[in-house]
N, C-alpha and C positions, 0 to 999 in steps of 0.2 A: 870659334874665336876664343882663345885664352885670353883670362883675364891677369895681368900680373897687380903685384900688392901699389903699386907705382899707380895705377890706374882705376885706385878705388878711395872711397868717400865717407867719410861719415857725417851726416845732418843732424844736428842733435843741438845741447844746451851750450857745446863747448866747440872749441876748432880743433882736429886734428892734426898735426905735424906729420909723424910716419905711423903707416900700418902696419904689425909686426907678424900679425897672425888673422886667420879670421877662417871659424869652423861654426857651421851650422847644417840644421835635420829638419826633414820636412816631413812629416807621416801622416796617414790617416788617423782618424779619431783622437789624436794628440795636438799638445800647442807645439810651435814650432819655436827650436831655443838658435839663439845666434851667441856664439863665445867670440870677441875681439879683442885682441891687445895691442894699443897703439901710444902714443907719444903726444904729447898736446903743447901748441905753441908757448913761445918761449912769454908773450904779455899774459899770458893766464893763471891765476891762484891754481894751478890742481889740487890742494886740501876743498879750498869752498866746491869745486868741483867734483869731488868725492863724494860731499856732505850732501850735495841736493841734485846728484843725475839719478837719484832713486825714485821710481815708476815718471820719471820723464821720455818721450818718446823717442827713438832712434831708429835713421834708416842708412842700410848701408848701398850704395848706389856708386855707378858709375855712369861715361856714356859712350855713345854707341854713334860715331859722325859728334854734330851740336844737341844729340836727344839724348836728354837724363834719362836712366834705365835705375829703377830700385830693384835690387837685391835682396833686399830684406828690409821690413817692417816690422817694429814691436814697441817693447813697453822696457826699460832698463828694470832690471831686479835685484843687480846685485854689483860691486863695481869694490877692486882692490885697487889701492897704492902698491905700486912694486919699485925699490930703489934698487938696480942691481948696474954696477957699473957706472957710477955716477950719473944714472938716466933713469930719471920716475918715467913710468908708464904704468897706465890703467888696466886692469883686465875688468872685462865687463861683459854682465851675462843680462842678454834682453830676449823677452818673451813673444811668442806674434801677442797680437790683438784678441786673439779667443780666449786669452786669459779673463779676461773682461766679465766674460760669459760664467767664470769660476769661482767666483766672489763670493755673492749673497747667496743664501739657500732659500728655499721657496716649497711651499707647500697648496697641490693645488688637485682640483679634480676634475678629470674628463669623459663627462656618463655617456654623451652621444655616441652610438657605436658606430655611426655613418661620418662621420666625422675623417677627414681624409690626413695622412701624413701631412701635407703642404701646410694646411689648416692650423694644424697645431705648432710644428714650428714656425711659421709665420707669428702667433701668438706667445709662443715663448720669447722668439727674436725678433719685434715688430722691428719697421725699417728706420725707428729713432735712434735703436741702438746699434743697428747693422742690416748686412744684406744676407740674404742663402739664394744660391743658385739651382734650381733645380735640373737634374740631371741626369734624374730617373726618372721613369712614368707614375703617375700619383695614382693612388688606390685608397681605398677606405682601410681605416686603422678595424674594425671588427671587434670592438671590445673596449673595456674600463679602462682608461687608463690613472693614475695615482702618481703623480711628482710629490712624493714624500717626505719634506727635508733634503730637499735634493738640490745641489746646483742648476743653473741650465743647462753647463755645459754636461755635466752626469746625468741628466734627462733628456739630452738632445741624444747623447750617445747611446742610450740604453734602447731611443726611438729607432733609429738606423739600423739595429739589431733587430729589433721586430721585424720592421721594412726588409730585411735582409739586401740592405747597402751600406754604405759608408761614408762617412764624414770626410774631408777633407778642407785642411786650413789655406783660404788664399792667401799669403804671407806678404806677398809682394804690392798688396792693394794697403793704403791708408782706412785704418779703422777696422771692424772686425767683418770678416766678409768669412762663405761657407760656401762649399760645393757638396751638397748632398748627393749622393753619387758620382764617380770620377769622373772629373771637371773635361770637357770638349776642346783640344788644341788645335788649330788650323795644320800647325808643323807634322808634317811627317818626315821620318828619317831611315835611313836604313842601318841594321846592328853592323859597321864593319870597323868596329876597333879591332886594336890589336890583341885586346887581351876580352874576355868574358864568362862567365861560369853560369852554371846551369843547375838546374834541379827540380823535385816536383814534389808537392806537398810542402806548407808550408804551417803545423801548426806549432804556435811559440804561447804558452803558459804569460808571460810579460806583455803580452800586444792584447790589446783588444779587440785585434782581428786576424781573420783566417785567411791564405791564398790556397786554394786548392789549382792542383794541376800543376804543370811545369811554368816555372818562371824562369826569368834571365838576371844577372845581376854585369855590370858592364860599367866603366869609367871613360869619363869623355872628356875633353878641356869645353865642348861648347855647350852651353846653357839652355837646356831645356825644360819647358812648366813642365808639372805634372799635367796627365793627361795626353801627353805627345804620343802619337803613334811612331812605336819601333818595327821597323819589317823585317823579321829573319826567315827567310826559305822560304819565303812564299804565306808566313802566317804574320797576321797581324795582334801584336801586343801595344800592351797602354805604360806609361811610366807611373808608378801608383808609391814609389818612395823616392827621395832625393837627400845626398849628403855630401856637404863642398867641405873637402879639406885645401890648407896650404901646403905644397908640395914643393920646395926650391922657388919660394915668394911667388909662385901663380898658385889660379885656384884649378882645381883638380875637382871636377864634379861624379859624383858614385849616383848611379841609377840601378833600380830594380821594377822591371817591368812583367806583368802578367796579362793573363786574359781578361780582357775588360770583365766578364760574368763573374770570376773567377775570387773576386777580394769581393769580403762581405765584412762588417761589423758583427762581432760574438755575440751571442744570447745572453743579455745578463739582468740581475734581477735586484731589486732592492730589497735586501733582507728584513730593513727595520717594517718592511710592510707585514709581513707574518707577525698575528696576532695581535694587531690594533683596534682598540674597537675606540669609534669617533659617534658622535652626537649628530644626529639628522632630522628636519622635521618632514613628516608627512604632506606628499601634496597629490597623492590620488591612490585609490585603494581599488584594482581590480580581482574579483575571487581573491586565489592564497597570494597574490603579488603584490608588490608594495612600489612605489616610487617617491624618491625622497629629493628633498634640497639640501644639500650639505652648505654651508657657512664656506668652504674653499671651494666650490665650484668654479668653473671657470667663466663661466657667461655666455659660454659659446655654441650649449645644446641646446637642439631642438627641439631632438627628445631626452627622456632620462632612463637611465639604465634599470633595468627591473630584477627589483631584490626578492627573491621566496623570503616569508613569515616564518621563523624555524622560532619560536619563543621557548624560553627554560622548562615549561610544562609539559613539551613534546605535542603528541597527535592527539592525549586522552583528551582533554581539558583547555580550549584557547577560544578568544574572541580578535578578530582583526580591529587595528588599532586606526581611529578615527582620522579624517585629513585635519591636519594641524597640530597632531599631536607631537611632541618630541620621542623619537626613539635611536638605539643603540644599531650601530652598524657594526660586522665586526668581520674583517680581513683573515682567514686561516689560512693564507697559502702568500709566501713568495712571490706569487704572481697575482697581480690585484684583481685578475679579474673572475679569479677560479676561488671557491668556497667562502663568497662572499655571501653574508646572510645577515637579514633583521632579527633583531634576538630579542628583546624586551623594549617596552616601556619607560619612559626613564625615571618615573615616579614608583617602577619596581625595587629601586636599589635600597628603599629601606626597610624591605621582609628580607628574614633569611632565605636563603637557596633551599632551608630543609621542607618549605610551607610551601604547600602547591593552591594554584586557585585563580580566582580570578579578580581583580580590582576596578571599579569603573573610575570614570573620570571624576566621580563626587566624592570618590574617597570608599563607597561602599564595598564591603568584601566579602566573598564568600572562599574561605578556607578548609580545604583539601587535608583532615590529620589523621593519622596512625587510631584513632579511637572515636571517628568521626570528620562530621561537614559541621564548620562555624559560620554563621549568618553575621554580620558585624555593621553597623550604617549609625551616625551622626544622629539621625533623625527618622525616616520611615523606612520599611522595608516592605516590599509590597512581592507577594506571593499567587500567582493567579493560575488557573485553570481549570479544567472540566472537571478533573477527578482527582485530588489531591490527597497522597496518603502517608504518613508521618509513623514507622514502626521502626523498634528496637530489639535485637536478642536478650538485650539487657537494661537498662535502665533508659526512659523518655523527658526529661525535663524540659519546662519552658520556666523562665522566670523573668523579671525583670523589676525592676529598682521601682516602677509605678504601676500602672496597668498593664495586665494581659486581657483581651479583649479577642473573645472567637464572636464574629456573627456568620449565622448561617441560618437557612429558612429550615434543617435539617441537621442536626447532629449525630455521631456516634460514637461513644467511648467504650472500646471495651478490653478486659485484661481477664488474665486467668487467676487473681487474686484479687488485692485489695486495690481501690481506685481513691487515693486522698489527693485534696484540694486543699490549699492551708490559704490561710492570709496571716502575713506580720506585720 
């Protein structure tokens, strides 16, 4: 069924007169944009209409018998006066709904490595703010994940990639709605336009997704969701892009369908995660392993992801850091789940990196230097064991600002010269 420009609608802040144009795109892992240019009746300001159709909602719709059918649902983002010919009309450019999801940035963490795709986008997009359809098999995510400063929707995308599936915007639903995996259409049809092109392999640098294998690309006057099964020669494809132009005031619909397996969302990674190091407290210390509470957490583990002890001193010289202690986390790779390590203390940041040693929690220190080990403590320093032996190549001092005090039931002091004892 064509649709001609006569037989379409716009819902919105204002009334339309005539429709002059109307082009829109519908793709995976992107928002979907609607461009209209139309004419607004004759009782209406178009200036104040200008001034305030910016992020107002707009649906373009027709119908189909006495049943409203939308077309397209979004958000207005942009909206000109045009006077040409003694006839103002609007051009106005509206976003779907997933814009929504693009907003605020968020910063969050996911240690549970059982923790299932579904799981987490459900938590990113509970259903206050929208729906997702699922439409792949759900599986455990296996690993950290890290929402960085990231939007949702740059976290929901980057998820799909892992998952190796694809996002997909419902456009035509009120509010923002997702098909995780290409979305399930009752419709089947068969390819028999007149015109259609072909090809195979599909990698484009600009998308952030891949079609591998042959795909079809094909123009139709009638309206198909994504998701439609197309049948050519006997093999069955999915429609996974959609673009309506106006062609002689009807709309003229462009498809591109592939094998449903066949379109995945790209691998991609947040940069600003290579070399962060964040603040974590300790809440269980197994041998060299660590398990931490990070302050962005998400609420959602049951368990927590387990960090190796790597500290600035290396393997010579270390002590595992107490449950409750605060310590330094620190991300080296691109991908948050690979070369993540505990590295210090956080009461280490104020010895130099050149002084190796050890620090306890009371402040006492024993210091690792080029011309010796320094004993250092506020108050007592308590030295114990069976056979205790205190020797130098060169010089032995003990001193201290009051008492030195050796007891023992046994002593022995001995040097190959002189042995002095002072008091000042």
């Amino acid at each position: 069924m064509a649709y001609s420009l006569d037989d379409i609608f716009i819902d919105s802040i204002f009334e339309a007169k005539d429709i002059y144009d109307v082009n829109f795109k519908v793709k995976p892992n992107t928002h979907p944009i609607l461009m209209v240019e139309c004419s607004v009746k004759e009782n209406q300001n178009i200036e104040s209409i200008v001034r305030n159709l910016y992020d107002k909602d707009l649906t373009l719709f027709t119908y189909i018998g006495e049943q409203r059918k939308s077309l397209f649902t979004g958000i207005v983002k942009d909206c000109k006066l045009v006077y040409n010919n003694k006839i103002n009309t609007l051009k106005i450019k509206a976003v779907g709904y997933t814009i929504m999801l693009d907003k605020e940035k968020h910063t969050r963490i996911f240690q549970d490595e059982e923790l299932t795709y579904k799981e987490i986008l459900n938590y990113v997009m509970p259903e206050r703010l929208g729906k997702i359809i699922f439409n792949k098999e759900d599986m455990k995510v296996g690993k950290l994940l890290f929402q960085y400063n990231e939007t949702d929707w740059q976290f929901m995308n980057r998820i799909s990639g892992l998952g190796e599936s694809i996002l997909i915007p419902l456009f035509y639903e009120n509010g923002v709605r997702l098909s995780y995996g290409l979305p399930r259409s009752v419709k089947e049809t068969e390819l028999q336009e007149d015109f259609y092109a072909s090809g195979n392999h599909i990698h484009d640098k600009s998308k952030d997704y891949d079609i591998e294998g042959v795909y079809h690309m094909f123009y139709s006057d009638e309206d198909y969701e994504l998701g439609t099964v197309v049948k050519n020669r006997g093999l069955r494809f999915i429609i996974c892009e959609k673009e309506v132009q106006t062609i002689e005031a009807t709309l003229k619909f462009h498809y591109k369908v592939c094998k449903e397996g066949n379109i995945r969302s790209k691998r991609v990674y947040n940069e600003r995660i290579r070399g962060l190091v964040i603040s974590a407290e300790v809440v269980d210390v197994k041998a060299e392993d660590i398990f931490v509470k990070f302050s962005t957490d998400s609420g959602l583990e049951k368990k927590r992801y387990k960090l190796e002890w790597l500290p600035v001193t290396g393997n010579v010289m270390y002590c595992m850091p107490e449950i409750g202690t605060k310590i330094k986390v620190y991300f080296g790779d691109r991908d948050e789940s690979k070369n993540v390590f505990a590295i210090e203390c956080e009461n280490m940041s104020k010895f130099s990196n050149e002084i190796k040693g050890i620090v306890t929690k009371d402040g006492k220190t024993l210091h690792i230097k080029d011309n010796g080990v320094e004993l250092k403590a506020d108050n007592k320093v308590n030295i114990s064991g069976k056979n205790l032996t205190f020797s130098s190549p060169d010089s032995l001092i003990m001193s201290a600002r009051k008492k030195v005090k050796i007891k023992s039931d046994m002593m022995e002091i001995n040097a190959d010269k002189d042995i002095s004892i002072q008091k000042k």
